[in-house]
N, C-alpha and C positions, 0 to 999 in steps of 0.2 A: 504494500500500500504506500501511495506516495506521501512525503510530508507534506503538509499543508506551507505555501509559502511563508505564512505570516507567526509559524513555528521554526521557519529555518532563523527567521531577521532576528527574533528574539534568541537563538540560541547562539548568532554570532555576534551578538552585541549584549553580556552582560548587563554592564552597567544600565539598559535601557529596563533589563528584568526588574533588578532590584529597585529602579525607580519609579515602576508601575506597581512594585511591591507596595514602596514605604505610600505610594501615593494614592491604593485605597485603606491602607491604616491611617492617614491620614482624615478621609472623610471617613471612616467610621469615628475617628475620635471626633472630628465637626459634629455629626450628627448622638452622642454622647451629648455633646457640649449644649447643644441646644435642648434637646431635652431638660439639662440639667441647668439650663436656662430657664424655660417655663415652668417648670415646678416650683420657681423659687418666687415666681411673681405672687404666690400666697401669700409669703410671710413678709413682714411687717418691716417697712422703710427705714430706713436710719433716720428721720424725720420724727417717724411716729414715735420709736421709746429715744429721744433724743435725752431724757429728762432722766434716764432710768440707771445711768451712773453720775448723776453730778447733784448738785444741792437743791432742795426746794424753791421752786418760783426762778430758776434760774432759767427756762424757756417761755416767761412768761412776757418778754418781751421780745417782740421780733427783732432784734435788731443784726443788721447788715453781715456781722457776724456769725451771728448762727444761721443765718443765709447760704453762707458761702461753707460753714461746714455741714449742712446738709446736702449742698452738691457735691460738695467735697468728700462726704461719706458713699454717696451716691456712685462715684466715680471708682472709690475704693471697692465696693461692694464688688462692680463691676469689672474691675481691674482683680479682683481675690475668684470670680467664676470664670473669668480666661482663663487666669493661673491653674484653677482645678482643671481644666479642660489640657493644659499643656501638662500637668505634670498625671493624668489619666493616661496621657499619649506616652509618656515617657514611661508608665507599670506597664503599658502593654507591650511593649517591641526592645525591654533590652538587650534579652538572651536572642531576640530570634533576629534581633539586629546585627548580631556579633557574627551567625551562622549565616546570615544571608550574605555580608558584605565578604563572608573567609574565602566563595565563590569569584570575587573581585580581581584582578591584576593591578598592579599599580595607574596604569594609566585608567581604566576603567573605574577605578575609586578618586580620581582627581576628577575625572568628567562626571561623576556622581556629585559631588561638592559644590559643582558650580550649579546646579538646577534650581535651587531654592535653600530660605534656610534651613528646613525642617531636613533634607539630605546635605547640606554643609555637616549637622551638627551630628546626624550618623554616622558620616564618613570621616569625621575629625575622632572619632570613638578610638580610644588608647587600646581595647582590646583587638581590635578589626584589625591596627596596625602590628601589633605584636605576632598577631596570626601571618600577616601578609610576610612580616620579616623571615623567620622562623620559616616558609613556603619556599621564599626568593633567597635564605642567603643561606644559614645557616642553624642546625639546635642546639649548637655546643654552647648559645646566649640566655639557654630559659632561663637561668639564675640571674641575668643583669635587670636590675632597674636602673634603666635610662631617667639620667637629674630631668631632660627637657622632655619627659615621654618619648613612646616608640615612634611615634609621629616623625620628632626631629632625629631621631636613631635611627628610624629608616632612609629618612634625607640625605645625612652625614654618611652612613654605610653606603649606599646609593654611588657619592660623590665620589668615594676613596675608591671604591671599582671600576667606575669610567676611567679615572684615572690612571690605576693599577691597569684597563685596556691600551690609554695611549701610549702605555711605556711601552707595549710591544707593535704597536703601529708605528712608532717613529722608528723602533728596530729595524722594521721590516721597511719604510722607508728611506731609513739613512740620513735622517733629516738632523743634522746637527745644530742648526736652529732650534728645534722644538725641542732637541733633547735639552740644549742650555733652558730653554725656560720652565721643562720639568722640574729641573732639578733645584733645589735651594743652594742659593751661595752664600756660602758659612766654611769654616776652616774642618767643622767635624761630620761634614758629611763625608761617607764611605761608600765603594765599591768594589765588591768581589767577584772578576770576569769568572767566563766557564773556566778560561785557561788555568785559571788556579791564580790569576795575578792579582795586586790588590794598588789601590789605590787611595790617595784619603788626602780632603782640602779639595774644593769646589774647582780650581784649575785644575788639578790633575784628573780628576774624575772626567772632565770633558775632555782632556785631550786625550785621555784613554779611550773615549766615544769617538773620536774623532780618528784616531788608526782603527777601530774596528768598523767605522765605514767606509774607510779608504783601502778594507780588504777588499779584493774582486768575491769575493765568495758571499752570498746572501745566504742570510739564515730565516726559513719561515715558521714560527714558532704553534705550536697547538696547546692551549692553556686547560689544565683541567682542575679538579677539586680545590677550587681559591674558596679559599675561610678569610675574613676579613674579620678584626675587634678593632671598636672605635674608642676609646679614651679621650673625653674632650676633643684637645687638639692636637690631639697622637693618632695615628692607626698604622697598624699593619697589616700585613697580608702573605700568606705561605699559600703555595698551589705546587703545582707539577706542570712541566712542560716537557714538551715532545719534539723533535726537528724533524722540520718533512713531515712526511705521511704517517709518523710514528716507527716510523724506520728507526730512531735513537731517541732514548729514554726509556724511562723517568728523569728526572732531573728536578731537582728540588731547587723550590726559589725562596726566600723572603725579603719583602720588598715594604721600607718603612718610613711614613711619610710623617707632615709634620701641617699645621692647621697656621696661614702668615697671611695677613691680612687680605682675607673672604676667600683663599682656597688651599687647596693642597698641594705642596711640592716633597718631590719625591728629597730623603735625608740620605737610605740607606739602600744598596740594593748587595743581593749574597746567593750566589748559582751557584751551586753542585758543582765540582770539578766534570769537565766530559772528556770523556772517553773516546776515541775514534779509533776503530781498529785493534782495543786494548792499550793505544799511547793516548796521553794526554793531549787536546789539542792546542800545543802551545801558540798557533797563530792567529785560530778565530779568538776573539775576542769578545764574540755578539754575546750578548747574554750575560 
């Protein structure tokens, strides 16, 4: 049997589920709210027992004042049956709020955020985020509580992986340019090539970039199991990399950056000695 077109759109487009989700719990709480509206038109106006916490003959004259705190009660009254109606909305949807957005991808949960506020304020939810991290990065963090929430934990982690990507795109392009401005210039930043050579102080490390892209020989890298931990304005990052087709490796990398005014440069970088043919390869230098 074929699917119905208008079950395929919804299944390629989360974000769109969950916001038809939250948006008839939404008019169920509306219609809550209203009910919970009219029932209340019975009972007695803030007007009527205005008298009924304060001193005798104290409402016995009209005056301008107790005008303005009768509408002014009035407003409250009014303002305290919204409240009940939003915080109705909030007993019903937090557990299945948590489980509906866990189906989310990050970009699916940002375009969720922007529809309205009642999905801003689902999608800003600290559990939804914790879920998402823990999906996209790694579980060896269930024990961190993030000081700015998972929210900004995801962000931070997010940014130190893009990053931790362009350090092997500028490899693979040779771009000595992008490597200098990966990198932080400071005396104690370090580099440990495959070759086994080492480097340390922000010139050296670049000119040692700079013969490993002036070898004829490219290296194309395959990156696999990257763990990232974010520390403030610390992070690092261990993975495994392959050359070639996976023709050589594993090869172990950690690569440790540092948070300098609104991003990340890379401090520290430490490759596996490699191996070619059982010798060492003392002339590449990639990696």
């Amino acid at each position: 049997m074929e699917t119905p077109s208008f079950l395929l759109a919804f299944s390629s487009q989360p974000y769109l589920v969950a916001s038809v989700f939250f948006t008839v719990l939404g008019l169920v709480s509306l219609f809550l709210f209203v009910v919970s509206a009219s029932s209340s038109k019975s009972r007695p106006s803030v007007s009527d027992d205005c008298c009924s916490d304060d001193t005798a003959g104290s409402c016995s004259d009209p005056s301008p004042s107790h005008s303005s705190m009768a509408i002014g009660g009035t407003v409250a009254a009014a303002t305290v049956e919204r409240n009940a109606g939003a915080s109705m909305m909030e007993q019903l949807v937090p557990e299945i709020t948590t489980h509906a957005l866990s189906y989310l991808d990050y970009t699916s949960l940002c375009r969720l955020s922007m529809t309205n506020s009642l999905m801003r304020k689902a999608a800003n939810d600290d559990n939804a985020w914790k879920v998402l991290y823990h999906k996209d990065f790694t579980l060896e963090q269930g024990s961190v509580t993030p000081v700015n929430g998972w929210k900004a934990y995801y962000a931070a982690t997010r940014a130190v992986v893009n990053v931790n990507s362009e350090f092997f795109d500028i490899i693979k392009e040779r771009s000595l340019q992008a490597m200098s401005r990966l990198w932080f210039n400071a005396d104690y930043v370090k580099c440990f090539h495959a070759s086994g050579e080492f480097f340390s102080g922000y010139n050296a490390v670049i000119q040692s970039w700079q013969l490993a892209f002036n070898w004829d020989q490219g290296v194309d890298f395959l990156v696999r199991d990257v763990r990232v931990r974010v520390m403030t304005d610390m992070a690092w990052v261990t993975m495994k990399t392959f050359v070639g087709n996976m023709d050589a490796g594993p090869f172990n990398v950690t690569n440790i950056f540092e948070f300098h005014n609104g991003r990340w440069y890379m401090v520290h970088h430490h490759n596996s000695v490699m191996f070619i043919d059982g010798e060492m390869g003392q002339q590449n230098l990639h990696g």
